[in-house]
C-alpha positions as CSV (number, residue, x, y, z in Angstrom):
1,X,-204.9,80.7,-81.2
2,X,-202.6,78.1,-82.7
3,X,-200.8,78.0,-85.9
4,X,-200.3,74.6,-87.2
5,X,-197.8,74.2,-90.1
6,X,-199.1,72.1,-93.3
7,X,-197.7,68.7,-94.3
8,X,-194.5,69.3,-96.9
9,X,-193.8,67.3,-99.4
10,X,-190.3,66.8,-100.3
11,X,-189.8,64.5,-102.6
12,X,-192.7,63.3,-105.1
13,X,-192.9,60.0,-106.5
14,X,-195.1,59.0,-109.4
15,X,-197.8,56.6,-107.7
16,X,-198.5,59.9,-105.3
17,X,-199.2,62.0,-108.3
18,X,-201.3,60.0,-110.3
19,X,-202.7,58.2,-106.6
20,X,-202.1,54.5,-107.3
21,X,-199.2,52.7,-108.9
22,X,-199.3,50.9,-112.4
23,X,-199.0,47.2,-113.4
24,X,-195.5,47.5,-114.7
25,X,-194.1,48.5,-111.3
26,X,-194.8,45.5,-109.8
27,X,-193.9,42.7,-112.6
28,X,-191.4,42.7,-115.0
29,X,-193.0,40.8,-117.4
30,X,-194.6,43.7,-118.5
31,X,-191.4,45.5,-119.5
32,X,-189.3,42.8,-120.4
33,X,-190.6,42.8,-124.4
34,X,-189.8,46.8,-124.5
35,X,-187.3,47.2,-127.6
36,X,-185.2,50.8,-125.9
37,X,-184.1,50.7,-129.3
38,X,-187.2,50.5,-131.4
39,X,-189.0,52.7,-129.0
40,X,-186.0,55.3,-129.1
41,X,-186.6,56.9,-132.4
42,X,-183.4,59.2,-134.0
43,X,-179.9,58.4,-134.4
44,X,-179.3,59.8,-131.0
45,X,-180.1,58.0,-127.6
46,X,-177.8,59.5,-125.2
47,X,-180.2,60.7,-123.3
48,X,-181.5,57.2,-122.6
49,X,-177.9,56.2,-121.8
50,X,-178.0,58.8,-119.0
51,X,-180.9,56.6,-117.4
52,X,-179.8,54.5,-114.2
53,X,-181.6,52.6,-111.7
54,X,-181.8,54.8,-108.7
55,X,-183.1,54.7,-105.2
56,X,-186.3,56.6,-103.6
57,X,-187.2,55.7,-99.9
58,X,-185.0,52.7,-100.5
59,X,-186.9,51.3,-103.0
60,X,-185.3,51.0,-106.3
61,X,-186.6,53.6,-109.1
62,X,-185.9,55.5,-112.2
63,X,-186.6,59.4,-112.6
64,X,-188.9,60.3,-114.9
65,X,-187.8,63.9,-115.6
66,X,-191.3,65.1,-117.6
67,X,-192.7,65.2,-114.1
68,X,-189.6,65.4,-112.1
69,X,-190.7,63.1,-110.0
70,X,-189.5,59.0,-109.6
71,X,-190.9,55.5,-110.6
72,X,-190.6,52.8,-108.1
73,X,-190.2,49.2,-109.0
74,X,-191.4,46.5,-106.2
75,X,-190.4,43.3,-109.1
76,X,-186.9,42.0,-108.2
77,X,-184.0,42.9,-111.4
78,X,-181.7,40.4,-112.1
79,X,-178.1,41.5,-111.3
80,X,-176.8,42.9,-114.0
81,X,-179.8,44.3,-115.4
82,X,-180.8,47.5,-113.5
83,X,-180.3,49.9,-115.8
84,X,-181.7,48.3,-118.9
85,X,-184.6,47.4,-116.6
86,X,-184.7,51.0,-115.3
87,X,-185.0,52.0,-118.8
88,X,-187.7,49.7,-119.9
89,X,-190.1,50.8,-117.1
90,X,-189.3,54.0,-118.2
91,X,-190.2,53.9,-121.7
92,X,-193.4,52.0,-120.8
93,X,-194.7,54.7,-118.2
94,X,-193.8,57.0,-121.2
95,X,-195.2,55.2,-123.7
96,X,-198.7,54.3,-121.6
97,X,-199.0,58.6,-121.5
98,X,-198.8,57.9,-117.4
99,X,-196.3,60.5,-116.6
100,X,-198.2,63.4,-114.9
101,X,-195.8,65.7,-117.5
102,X,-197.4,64.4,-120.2
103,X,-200.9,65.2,-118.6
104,X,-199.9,68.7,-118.5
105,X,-198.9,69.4,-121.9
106,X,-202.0,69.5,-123.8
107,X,-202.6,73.0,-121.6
108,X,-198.9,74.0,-121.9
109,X,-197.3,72.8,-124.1
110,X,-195.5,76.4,-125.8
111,X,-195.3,74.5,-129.6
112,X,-196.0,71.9,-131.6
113,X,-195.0,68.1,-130.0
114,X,-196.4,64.9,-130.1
115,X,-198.2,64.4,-126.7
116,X,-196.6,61.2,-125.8
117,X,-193.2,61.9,-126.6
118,X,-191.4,60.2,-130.1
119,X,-191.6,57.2,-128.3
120,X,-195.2,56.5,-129.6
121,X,-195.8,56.6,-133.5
122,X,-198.5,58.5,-134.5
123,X,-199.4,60.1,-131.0
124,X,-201.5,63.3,-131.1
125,X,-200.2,66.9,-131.6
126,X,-200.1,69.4,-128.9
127,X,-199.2,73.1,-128.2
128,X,-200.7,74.3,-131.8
129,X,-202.8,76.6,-130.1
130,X,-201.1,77.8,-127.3
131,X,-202.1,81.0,-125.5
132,X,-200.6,82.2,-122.1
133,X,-202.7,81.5,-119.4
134,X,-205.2,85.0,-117.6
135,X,-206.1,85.0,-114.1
136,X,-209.5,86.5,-113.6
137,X,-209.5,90.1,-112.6
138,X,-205.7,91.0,-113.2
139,X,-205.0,93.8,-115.5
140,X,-201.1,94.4,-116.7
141,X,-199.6,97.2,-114.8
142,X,-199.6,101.0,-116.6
143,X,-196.3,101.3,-118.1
C-alpha cells in the first residue's frame, strides 16, 4: 500500500478561487474611469495608500486582503502608473462583489456591514442575523 500526498496549494490567486478571471484583468480600459477618490468614501484613505502593484508568479497583481488572496493583471501599465492602476483594479473587483471575501460574508459576517464594502452606495446589509455556526451531532463538553 502506497500513500500518496495531496496537491498543496501555497499561494492562492483570485481567478483560482472564483475558477476564471474577470474582464478588468486583462484591459485597462475597464479601470481606467474608476474615481479612487469618489469610490473611497470617509475622510480617511490610508488604507488605499498602502496599496501597491505587486508580483504573483511574475505576473504583476495587487492583494486583495478580503480574500487574502491576489489579482493578476495581464494589460500592460504605463510607467509611472502601477500603483494607481493597482488600485483601480482593485476597487473594481471590490466594487463588482468579485472578491471570494465578499462571497463569504452574507454567512459570517459577526455585525452589521454593507456586503460590498463602502465602496458601493446603497449595497445590501449583512451580519444582522448572525448566529454561530453547529456541526451536526456535537454536544458542548460537561463543564
Amino acid at each position: 500500500m502506497s500513500v500518496h500526498e495531496p496537491e498543496k496549494t501555497i499561494a492562492l490567486d483570485a481567478e483560482y478561487l472564483a475558477g476564471h478571471r474577470f474582464p478588468y484583468q486583462e484591459d485597462i480600459a475597464l479601470v481606467e474611469d474608476v474615481d479612487l477618490l469618489a469610490a473611497t468614501p470617509g475622510p480617511d484613505l490610508n488604507w488605499l495608500e498602502d496599496v501597491e502593484l505587486l508580483k504573483e508568479d511574475a505576473v504583476p497583481a495587487v492583494f486583495d486582503r478580503y480574500s487574502n488572496s491576489f489579482l493578476k493583471i495581464y494589460f500592460r501599465i504605463p510607467e509611472g502608473r502601477e500603483d494607481e492602476i493597482a488600485r483601480k483594479v482593485l476597487i473594481k473587483h471590490l466594487q463588482s462583489g468579485n472578491s471570494y471575501g465578499i462571497h463569504l460574508k452574507d454567512k459570517h459576517a459577526k455585525f452589521p456591514q454593507p456586503e460590498l464594502g463602502p465602496w458601493v452606495e446603497g449595497s445590501t446589509t449583512v451580519g444582522t442575523n448572525w448566529h454561530p455556526p453547529v456541526l451536526d451531532g456535537w454536544e458542548p463538553p460537561d463543564h
